[in-house]
MARBABA-241841 format. One record per atom (N, C-alpha, C): residue in one letter; x, y, z. Coordinates in pm, whole numbers, plus 50000, padded with zeros to 5 digits. Example, Ala and Ser with C-alpha at 12.3 -4.5 7.8 and 13.67 -1.06 7.14 Angstrom:
REM MARBABA-241841
A513194943150780A512304955050780A513204967050780S512854977550708S513674989450714S512905000350787
END
This chain:
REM MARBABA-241841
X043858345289580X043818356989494X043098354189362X043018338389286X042318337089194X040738338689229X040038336989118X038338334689101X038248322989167X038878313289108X038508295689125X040118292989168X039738278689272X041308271289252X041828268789129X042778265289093X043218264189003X044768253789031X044428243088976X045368230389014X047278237288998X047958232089055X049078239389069X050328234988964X049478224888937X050448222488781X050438228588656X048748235988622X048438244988522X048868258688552X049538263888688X049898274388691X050648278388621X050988292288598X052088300188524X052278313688604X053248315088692X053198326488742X054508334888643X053978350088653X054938357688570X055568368288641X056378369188677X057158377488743X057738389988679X057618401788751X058058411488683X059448419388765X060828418388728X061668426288856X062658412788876X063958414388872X064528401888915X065618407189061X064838419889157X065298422989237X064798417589383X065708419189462X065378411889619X063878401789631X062758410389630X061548409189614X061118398489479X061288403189344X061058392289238X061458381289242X062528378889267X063628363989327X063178356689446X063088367989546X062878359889643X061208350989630X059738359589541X058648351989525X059018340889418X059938339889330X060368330289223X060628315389290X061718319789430X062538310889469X061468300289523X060798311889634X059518304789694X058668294389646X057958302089541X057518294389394X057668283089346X059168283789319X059908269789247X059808261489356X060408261489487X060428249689594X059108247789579X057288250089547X056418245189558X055918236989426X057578237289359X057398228689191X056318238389083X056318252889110X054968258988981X055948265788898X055588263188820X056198273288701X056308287188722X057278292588695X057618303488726X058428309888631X058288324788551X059138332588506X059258344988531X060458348888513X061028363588572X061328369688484X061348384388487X061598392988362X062458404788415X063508403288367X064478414888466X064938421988293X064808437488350X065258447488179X067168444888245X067568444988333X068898450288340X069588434988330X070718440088328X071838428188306X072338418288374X071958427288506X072138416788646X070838421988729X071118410888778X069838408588904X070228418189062X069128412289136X069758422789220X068888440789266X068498443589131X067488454889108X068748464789220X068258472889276X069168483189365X069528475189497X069918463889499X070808452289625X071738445889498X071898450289356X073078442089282X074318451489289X075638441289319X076868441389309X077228442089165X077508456489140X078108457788980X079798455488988X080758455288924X082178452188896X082498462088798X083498464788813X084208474488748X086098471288780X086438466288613X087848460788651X088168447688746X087388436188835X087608434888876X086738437489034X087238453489028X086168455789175X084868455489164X084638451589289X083078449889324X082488461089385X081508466989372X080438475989439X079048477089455X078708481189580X077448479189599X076568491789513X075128492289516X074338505289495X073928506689584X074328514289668X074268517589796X075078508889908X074638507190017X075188496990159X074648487990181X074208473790203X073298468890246X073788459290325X073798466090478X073638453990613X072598440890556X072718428590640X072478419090653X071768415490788X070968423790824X070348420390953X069068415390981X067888407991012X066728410891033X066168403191153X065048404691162X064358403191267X063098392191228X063508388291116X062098379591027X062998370691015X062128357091077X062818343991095X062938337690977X061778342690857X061838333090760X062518339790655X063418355390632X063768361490569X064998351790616X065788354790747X066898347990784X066998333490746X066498329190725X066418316690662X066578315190550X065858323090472X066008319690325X067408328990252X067888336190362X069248338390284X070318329190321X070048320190441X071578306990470X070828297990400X069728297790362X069718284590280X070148289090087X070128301690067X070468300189902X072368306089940X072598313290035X074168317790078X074988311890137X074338306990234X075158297890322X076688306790359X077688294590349X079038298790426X079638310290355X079078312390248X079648324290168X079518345690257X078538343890380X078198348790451X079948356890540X080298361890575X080728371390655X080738378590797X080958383790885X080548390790986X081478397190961X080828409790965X081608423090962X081258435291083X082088446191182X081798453891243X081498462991137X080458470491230X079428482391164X080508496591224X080658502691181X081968513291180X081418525091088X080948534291151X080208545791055X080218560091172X080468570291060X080808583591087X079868593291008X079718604991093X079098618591047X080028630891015X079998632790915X080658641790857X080158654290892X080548666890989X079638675190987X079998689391019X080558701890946X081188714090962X082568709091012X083328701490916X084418699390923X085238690191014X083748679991104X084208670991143X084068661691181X084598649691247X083818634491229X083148632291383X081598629791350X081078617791512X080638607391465X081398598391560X081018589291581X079478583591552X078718574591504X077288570491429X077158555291475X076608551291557X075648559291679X076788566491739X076228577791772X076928586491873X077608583791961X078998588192047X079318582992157X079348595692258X079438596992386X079028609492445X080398617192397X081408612092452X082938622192480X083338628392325X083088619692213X083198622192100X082578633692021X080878631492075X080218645792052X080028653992072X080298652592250X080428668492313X081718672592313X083548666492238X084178673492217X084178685992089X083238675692025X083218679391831X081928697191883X080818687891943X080128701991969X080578713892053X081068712492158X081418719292249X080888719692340X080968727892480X080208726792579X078858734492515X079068747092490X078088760892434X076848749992365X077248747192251X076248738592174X075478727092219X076508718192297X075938707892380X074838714192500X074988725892556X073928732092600X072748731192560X073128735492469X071508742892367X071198730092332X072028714392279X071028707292267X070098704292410X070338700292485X070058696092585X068728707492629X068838716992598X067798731492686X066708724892520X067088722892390X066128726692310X065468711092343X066218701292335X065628689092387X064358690492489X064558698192615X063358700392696X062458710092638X063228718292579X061638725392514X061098718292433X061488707792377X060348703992265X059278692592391X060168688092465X059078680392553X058138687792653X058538700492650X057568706592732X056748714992632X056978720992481X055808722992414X056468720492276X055378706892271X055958700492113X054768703692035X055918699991924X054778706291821X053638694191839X051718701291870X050608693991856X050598686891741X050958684491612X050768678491485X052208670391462X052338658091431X053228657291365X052898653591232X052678661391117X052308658090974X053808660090930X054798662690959X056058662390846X057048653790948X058338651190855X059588650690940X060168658390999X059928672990977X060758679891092X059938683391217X058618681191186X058178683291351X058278664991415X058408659191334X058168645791407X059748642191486X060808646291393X062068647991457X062028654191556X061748670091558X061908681091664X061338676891791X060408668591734X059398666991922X060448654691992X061188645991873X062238636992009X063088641191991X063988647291932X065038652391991X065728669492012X064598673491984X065088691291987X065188696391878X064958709491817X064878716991729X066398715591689X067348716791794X068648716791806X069688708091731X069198698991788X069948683691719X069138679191570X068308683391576X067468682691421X068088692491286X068558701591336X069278709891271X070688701991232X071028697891342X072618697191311X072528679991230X071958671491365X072168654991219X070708649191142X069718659391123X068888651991023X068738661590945X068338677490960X067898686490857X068678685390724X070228686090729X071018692590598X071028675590543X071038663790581X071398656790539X069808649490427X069008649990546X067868646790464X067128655790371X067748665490361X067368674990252X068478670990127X069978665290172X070308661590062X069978648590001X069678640790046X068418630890035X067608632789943X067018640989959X065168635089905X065518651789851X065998660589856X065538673689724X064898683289781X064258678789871X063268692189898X062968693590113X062338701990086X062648707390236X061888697490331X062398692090445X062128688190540X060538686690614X060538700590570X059128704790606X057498696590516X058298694490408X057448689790258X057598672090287X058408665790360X058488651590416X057318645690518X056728636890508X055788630790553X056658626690664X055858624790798X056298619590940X056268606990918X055258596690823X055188586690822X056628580490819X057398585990702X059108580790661X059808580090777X059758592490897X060478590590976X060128585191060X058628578591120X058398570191193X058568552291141X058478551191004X058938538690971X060128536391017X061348545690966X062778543290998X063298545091087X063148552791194X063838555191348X062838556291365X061768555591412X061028554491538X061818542991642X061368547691804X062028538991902X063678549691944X063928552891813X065018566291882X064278579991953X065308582792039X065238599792088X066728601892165X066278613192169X067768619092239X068178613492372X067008610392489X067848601892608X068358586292552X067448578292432X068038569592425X069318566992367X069178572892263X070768581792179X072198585092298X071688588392370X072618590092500X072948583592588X071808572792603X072288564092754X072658551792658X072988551792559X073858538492428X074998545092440X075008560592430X076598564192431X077358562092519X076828561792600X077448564992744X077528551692818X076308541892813X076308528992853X076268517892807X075808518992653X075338507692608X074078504392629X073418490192569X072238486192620X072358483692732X070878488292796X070548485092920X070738465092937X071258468793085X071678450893098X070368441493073X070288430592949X069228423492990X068138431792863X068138441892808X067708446492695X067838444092574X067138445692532X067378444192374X067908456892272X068568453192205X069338464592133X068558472592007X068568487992017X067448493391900X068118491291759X068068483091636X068138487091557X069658491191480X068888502791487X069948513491408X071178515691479X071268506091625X072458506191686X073498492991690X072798487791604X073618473791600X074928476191566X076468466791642X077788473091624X078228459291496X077428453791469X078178439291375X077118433691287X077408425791148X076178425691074X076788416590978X076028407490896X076658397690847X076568403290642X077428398690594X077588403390419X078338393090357X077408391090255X078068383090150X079338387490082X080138373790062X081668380390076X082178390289951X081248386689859X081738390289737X080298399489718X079548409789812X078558423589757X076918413789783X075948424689803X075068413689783X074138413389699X074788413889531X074258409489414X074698392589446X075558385489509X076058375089529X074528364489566X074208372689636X072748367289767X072038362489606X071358371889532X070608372989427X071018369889280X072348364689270X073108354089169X072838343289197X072538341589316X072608326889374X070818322489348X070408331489394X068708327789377X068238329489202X068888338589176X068548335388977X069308317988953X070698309589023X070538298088962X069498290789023X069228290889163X068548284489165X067358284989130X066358294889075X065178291988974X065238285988830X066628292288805X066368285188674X067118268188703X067278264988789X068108249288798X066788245888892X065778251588935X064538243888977X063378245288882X063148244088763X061838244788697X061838256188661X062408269688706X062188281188649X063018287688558X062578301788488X063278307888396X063138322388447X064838328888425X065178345388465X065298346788380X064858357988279X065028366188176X065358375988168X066878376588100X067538392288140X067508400188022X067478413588067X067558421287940X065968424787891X065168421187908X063328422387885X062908427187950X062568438187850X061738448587966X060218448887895X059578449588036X058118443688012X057058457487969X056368456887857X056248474187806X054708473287825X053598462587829X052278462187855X051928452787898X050938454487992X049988443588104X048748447388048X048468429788016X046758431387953X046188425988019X044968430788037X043758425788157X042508425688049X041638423188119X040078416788084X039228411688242X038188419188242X037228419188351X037758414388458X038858423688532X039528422288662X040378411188672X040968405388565X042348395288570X043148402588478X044188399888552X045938398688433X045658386388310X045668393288206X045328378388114X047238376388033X047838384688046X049678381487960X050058398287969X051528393187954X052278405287954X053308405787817X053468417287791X053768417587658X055468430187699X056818415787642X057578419587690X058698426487543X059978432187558X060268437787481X061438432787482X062598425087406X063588423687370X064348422687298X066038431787218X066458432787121X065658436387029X064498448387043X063698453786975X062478445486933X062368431386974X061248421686918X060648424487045X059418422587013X058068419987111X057358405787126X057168401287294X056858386987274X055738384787334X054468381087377X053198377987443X053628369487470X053568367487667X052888355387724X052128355887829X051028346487789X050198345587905X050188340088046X049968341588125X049428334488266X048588336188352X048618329888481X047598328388535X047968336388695X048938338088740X048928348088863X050378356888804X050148367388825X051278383288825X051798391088940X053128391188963X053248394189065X054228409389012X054478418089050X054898432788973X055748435789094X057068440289069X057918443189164X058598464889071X057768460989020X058268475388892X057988488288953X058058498288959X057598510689045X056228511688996X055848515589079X053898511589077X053768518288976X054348534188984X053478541388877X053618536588737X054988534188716X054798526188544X054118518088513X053518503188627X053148493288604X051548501188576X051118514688634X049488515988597X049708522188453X050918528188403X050828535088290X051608525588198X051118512088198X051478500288122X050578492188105X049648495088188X048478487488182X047358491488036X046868478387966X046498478387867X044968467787850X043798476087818X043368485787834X043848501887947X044518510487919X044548520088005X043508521788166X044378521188205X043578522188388X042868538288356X041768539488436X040878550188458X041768565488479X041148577788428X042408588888405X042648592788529X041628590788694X041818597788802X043028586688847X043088575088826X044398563488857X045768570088772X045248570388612X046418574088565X046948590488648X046198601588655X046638606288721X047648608388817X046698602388920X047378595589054X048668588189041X049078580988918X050368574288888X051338589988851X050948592088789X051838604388712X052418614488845X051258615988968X051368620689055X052838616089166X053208605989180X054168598089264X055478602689225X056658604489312X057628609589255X058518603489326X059848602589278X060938591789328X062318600089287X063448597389393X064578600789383X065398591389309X065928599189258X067198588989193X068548587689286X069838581389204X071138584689250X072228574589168X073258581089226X074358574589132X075238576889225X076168568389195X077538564089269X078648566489210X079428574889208X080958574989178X082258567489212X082338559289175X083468549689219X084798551689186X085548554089287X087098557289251X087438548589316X088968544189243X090338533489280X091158541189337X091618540789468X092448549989517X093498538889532X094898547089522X096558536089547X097028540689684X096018536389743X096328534389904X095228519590009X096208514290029X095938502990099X095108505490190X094848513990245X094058518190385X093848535990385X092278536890400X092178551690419X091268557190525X090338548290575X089818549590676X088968536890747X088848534490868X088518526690871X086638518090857X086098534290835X084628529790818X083868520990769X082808516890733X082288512590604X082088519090547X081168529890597X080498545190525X080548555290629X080508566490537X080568579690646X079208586190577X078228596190653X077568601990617X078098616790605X077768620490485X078428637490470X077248642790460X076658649590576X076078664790645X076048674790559X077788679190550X078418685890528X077558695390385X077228704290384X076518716090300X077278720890154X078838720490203X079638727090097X079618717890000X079668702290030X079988694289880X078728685389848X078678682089728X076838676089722X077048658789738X078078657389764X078568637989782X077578638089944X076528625989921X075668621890039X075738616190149X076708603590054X077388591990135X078588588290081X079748581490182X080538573490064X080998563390159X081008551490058X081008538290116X082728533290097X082778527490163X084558518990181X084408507990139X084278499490018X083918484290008X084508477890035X086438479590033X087018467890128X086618465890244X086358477590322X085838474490458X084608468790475X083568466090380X082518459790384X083178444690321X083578442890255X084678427590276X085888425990189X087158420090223X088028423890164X088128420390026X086858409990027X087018404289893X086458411689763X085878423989819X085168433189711X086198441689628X088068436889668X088968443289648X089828440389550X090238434489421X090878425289391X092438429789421X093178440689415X094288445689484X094418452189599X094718444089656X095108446089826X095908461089888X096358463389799X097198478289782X096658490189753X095298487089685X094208497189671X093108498389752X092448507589734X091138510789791X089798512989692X088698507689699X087678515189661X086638520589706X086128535089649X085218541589767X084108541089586X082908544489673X081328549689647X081268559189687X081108571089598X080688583489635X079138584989618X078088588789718X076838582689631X076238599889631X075588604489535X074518616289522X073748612389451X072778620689565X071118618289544X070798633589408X070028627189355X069388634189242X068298630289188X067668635689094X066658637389055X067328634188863X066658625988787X066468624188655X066218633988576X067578642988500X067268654288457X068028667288478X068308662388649X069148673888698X070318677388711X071488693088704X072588689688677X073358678388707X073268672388820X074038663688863X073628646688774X072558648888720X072108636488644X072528633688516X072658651388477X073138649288314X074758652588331X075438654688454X076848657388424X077138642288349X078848645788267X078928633088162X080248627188337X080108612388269X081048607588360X082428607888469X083158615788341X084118620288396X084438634888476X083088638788435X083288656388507X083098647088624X082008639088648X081158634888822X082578625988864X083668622988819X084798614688859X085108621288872X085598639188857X086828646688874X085758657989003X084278660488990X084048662289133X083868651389197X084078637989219X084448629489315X085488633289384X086608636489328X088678633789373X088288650589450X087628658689388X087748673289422X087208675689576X085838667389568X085348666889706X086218661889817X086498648889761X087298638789886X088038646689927X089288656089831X090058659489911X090208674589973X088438674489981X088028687390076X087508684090206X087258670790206X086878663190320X088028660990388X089208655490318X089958654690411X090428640490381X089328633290310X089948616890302X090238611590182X091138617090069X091758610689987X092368621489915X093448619989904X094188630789777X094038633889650X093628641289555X093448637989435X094528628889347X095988632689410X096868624489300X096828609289348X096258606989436X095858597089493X095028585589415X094208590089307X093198586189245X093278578189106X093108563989071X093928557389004X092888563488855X092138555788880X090528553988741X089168559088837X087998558088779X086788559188831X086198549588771X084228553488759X083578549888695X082268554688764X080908553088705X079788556788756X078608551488697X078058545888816X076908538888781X075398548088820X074678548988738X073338553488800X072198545188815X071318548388903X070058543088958X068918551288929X068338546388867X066448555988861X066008551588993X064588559889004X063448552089110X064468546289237X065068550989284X065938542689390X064878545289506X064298557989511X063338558389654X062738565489667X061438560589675X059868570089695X059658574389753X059488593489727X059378601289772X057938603589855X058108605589986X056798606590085X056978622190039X056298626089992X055968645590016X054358644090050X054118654490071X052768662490126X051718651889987X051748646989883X050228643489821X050588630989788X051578623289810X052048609989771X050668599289798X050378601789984X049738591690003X048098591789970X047358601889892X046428603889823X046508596789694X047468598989624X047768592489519X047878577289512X048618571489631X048958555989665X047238549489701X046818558589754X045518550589820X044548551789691X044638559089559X043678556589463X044668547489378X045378545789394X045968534189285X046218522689352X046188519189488X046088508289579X044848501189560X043498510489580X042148507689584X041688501789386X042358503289301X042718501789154X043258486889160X044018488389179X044628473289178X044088466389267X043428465089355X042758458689439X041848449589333X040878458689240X040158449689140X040668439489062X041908441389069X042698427188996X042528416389092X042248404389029X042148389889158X043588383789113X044408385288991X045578378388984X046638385088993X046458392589046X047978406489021X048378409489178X049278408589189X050088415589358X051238422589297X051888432289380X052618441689405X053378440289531X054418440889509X055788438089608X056788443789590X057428447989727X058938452689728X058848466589721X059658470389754X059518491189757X059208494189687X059188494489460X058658502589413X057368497289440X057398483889425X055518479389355X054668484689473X055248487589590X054458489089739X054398509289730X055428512489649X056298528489666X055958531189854X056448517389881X056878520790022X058508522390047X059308525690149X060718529490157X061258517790216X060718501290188X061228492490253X062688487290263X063238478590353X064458476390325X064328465590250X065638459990249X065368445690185X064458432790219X064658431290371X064128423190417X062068424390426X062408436790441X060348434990455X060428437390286X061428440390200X060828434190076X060278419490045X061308416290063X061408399590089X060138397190147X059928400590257X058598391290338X057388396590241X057018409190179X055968410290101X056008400189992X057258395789959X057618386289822X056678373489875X057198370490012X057028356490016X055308352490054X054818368590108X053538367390131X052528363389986X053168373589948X052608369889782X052228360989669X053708350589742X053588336189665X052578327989774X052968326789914X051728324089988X050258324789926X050058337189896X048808337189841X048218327289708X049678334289631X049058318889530X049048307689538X049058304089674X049088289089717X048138290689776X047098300789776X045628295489854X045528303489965X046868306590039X046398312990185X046058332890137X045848339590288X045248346490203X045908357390306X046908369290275X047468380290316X047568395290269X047648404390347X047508417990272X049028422390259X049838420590156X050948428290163X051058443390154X050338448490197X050358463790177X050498469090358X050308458990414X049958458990585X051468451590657X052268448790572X053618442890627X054508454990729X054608467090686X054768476190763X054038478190898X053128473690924X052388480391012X051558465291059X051188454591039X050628442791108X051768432491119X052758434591048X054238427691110X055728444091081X055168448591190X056268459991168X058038453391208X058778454091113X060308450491139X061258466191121X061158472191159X061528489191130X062318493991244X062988504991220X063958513991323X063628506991466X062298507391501X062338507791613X061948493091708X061718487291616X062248471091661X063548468091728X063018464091888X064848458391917X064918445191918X066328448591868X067098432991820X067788424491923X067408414891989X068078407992064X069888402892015X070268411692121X071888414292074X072848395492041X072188384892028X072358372691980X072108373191819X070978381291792X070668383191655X071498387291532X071728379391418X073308383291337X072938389491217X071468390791158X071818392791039X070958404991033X071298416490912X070808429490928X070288433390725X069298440390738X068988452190625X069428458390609X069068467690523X070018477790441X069658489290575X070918498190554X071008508290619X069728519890612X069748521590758X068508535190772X068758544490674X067298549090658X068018565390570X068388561290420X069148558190382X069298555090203X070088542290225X069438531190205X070398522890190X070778523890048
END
C-alpha cells in the first residue's frame, strides 16, 4: 500500500476505532513487533461488540454469537480468550400478533400459531412467487417475495425489518438481504423443521442450535486484545477522538486527535480508519472534493439503544432473545443476558433483559429522557406478556450512533464515489462495517482488519471484496462440528 518499502522498524501505524476491527489490525500488528497506536473516543473498547456494566450487570449492545467459518478469525479469538469461552444453546423466538414461533421455525409450532387457513395461503403464495416472480430483484421485498411468498414476507420479515431500518421495505436494497440470508427459502426453512439437516449436510447458518460466548459479554474478547497491544509494543488510547486527517499528494501524512479539550498531532506512516466512512471524508484535511463530500453527507445509518431492566425474578424465559414483529409496541428485540451466560448476572435471583429500539438520531424515541424509555420498557414487557411491571427493580439505557448502514435506493452511488476517493490514498485502508458502511458481522470485520495489516506487510489485498471473493454470510453452510459463531442475522 506504500510508494516505497519502508523498513518495519520505522513504521508507525495509526489506528483509528478500538472496535472488533481496530484491535483486531493492532493485535496483528504488534505480533509482527511494528509500532502501533489506537485511538478509541469511548471509554471502553469493543465499539458496538463492548460489554457495558451497570451495577454490577453486564450487557451486551446488541447479541453477538460466536460463530465463524474463517479459520484465522477462529483462531485469533482462542488465542487472545482462550478457556474463558462458553458454549451456549441458541434458543430464540418470534414474537408475532400475540404469539411465540419458534426461530428457526419448527413445523407443528407454526402451523399451530398460523392455522390451517393461513398455512394455506403460505404455501399457495409460496408457488406463486415461483411460478411468476418478480423479474427484478432491486429491493428486499421483491428479493424476499421471490423465496418465500408474498405471504410469509408479510408475516416474518416486512413489520420487523421496517422496524429495523425506518423506512419501507420497498426503499431496501436486495443486496442486504442477499448478504444475510441468502441460501434460505421456504422449502429449506421447512425440511430443518421438520427434519433437520439433511444426513451428511452441512448446516445453513442462521440455523445453528449452539454457539460459543465469552463468559463475562464480548467486550471481554476486546479487553483482552487492548492488554495485549499495549503489553506488546503497543498503545490504546481511550477517550480521543480523532477530529482531522491530513494528507499531501495522495498519503496520510498525521492525524490530529482531540482530548480533554487539548489537541495533539501525530504523524505516521500507514492509517488504517475503522470510523464510519462518512465522517472520516468530512475530516479529511485538506477537504476531499465537494462531489465526495457530497456523497459522504449522502450515506445514512441507523441508530439504537437498549433499555436495560433488573427484573426480581430468577427465571423468565428461557431464550436468549426474542424478536418482536409485533406492530403495537416499538421494542425490536430483547435479549436475556443470563441466558447468554450466567455470569453476565451478578444476583442469581434476578434477571436482566435488553430491550433494544432501532432509531434514528433526533427522533422521538432518541430524545426521550431515560427514565420515560425505562417506564416504556416495564409498559411494553408487560403487554407482551413477559415481565410484570411491579416486577421491575432499576433500569438504565445505553445508546449507540451509526450502529448500521443503511442500504436504501442511493447508498451504493454514493459508496462507489467515495470508495474510488480513497483509493488515491497509498497509506490509508478502511475496515470493519462503518469504514467499509458494509452490514458486516464481526467476524468478516475482523478478516478485513487482518487483511489490512497484511497489506502493510507487503502483501497485497482488496478489503472492499471480502464479502464477495471470500463470502462468509447467511448462506454459507457450517459443518455441524463447527463451534464458533457471529453476531446475529438481521441486527446483531
Amino acid at each position: 500500500m506504500n510508494d516505497a518499502p519502508m523498513p518495519n522498524d520505522l513504521k508507525h501505524i495509526l489506528i483509528i476505532g478500538g472496535g472488533p476491527a481496530g484491535l483486531t489490525a493492532a493485535v496483528e500488528l504488534c505480533r509482527q513487533n511494528l509500532r502501533v497506536t489506537v485511538f478509541e473516543k469511548d471509554k471502553l473498547v469493543g465499539g458496538i461488540a463492548r460489554t457495558e456494566q451497570y451495577k454490577g450487570y453486564h450487557f451486551d449492545i446488541g447479541g453477538h454469537r460466536f460463530f465463524t467459518k474463517i479459520g484465522e478469525v477462529e483462531k485469533f479469538w482462542y488465542d487472545i480468550l482462550g478457556d474463558d469461552f462458553i458454549t451456549r444453546p441458541r434458543i430464540s423466538r418470534i414474537f408475532y400478533q400475540g404469539k411465540f414461533y419458534d426461530y428457526p421455525l419448527k413445523a407443528m409450532n407454526a402451523l399451530l400459531n398460523l392455522g390451517i387457513f393461513t398455512s394455506i395461503q403460505v404455501v399457495l403464495s409460496y408457488a406463486q412467487s415461483q411460478l411468476f416472480p418478480y423479474p427484478k430483484e432491486d429491493t428486499f421485498e421483491e428479493w424476499v417475495s421471490n423465496r418465500f411468498g408474498k405471504k410469509l414476507y408479510t408475516i416474518f420479515f416486512k413489520t420487523y425489518t421496517e422496524k429495523v431500518w425506518g423506512i419501507p421495505c420497498s426503499e431496501i436494497r436486495a443486496e442486504w438481504a442477499a448478504q444475510r440470508i441468502q441460501g434460505l427459502s421456504l422449502p429449506v426453512a421447512v425440511w430443518n423443521a421438520i427434519f433437520g439437516p439433511w444426513q451428511g449436510k452441512e448446516v445453513i447458518k442462521t440455523l445453528i442450535e449452539q454457539f460459543q460466548y465469552p463468559r463475562l459479554g464480548p467486550g471481554m474478547m476486546w479487553q483482552k486484545a487492548q492488554e495485549f497491544v499495549n503489553t506488546h509494543g503497543g498503545q490504546v488510547t481511550m477517550e480521543t477522538d480523532v477530529v482531522r486527517v491530513k494528507h499531501s499528494a495522495g498519503r496520510v501524512t498525521s492525524i490530529v486527535t482531540r482530548s480533554g479539550g487539548a489537541e495533539t498531532e501525530l504523524p505516521g506512516t500507514d492509517f488504517i480508519s475503522t470510523m464510519p466512512i462518512a465522517e472520516l471524508i468530512q475530516k479529511l484535511d485538506p477537504p476531499a472534493p465537494a462531489n465526495v463530500l457530497a456523497a459522504a453527507r449522502g450515506l445514512t445509518y441507523r441508530d439504537f439503544l437498549s433499555v436495560v431492566l433488573i427484573v426480581d425474578q430468577p427465571q423468565l424465559f428461557p431464550d436468549n432473545w426474542i424478536y418482536i414483529h409485533a406492530s403495537e409496541v416499538q421494542v425490536g428485540r430483547i435479549q436475556n443476558f443470563k441466558n447468554w451466560s450466567p455470569e453476565m448476572v451478578p444476583d442469581q435471583s434476578k434477571t436482566a433483559l435488553g430491550l433494544e429500539y432501532f432509531c434514528t438520531e433526533g427522533d422521538d424515541l432518541w430524545q426521550m429522557g431515560d427514565a420515560a424509555l425505562i417506564e416504556l420498557g416495564k409498559r411494553e414487557m408487560e403487554a407482551i406478556g413477559l415481565v410484570k411491571v411491579r416486577d421491575v427493580l432499576d433500569g438504565t439505557v445505553v445508546r449507540q450512533l451509526k450502529a448500521y448502514p443503511v442500504y436504501n435506493a442511493t447508498y451504493g452511488g454514493y459508496l462507489e464515489t467515495i470508495k474510488n476517493y480513497l483509493a488515491t490514498f497509498s497509506n490509508l485502508q478502511t475496515v470493519g462495517r462503518n469504514g467499509l458502511h458494509k452490514y458486516n458481522n464481526q467476524d468478516h470485520s475482523m478478516l478485513t482488519a487482518m487483511l489490512a495489516a497484511r497489506n502493510i506487510l507487503g502483501e497485497t489485498h482488496d478489503v472492499w471484496n471480502v464479502n464477495t471473493e471470500r463470502s462468509y454470510h447467511e448462506e454459507i453452510r457450517i459443518p455441524p462440528h463447527d463451534a464458533l459463531s457471529s453476531d446475529e442475522a438481521g441486527v446483531e
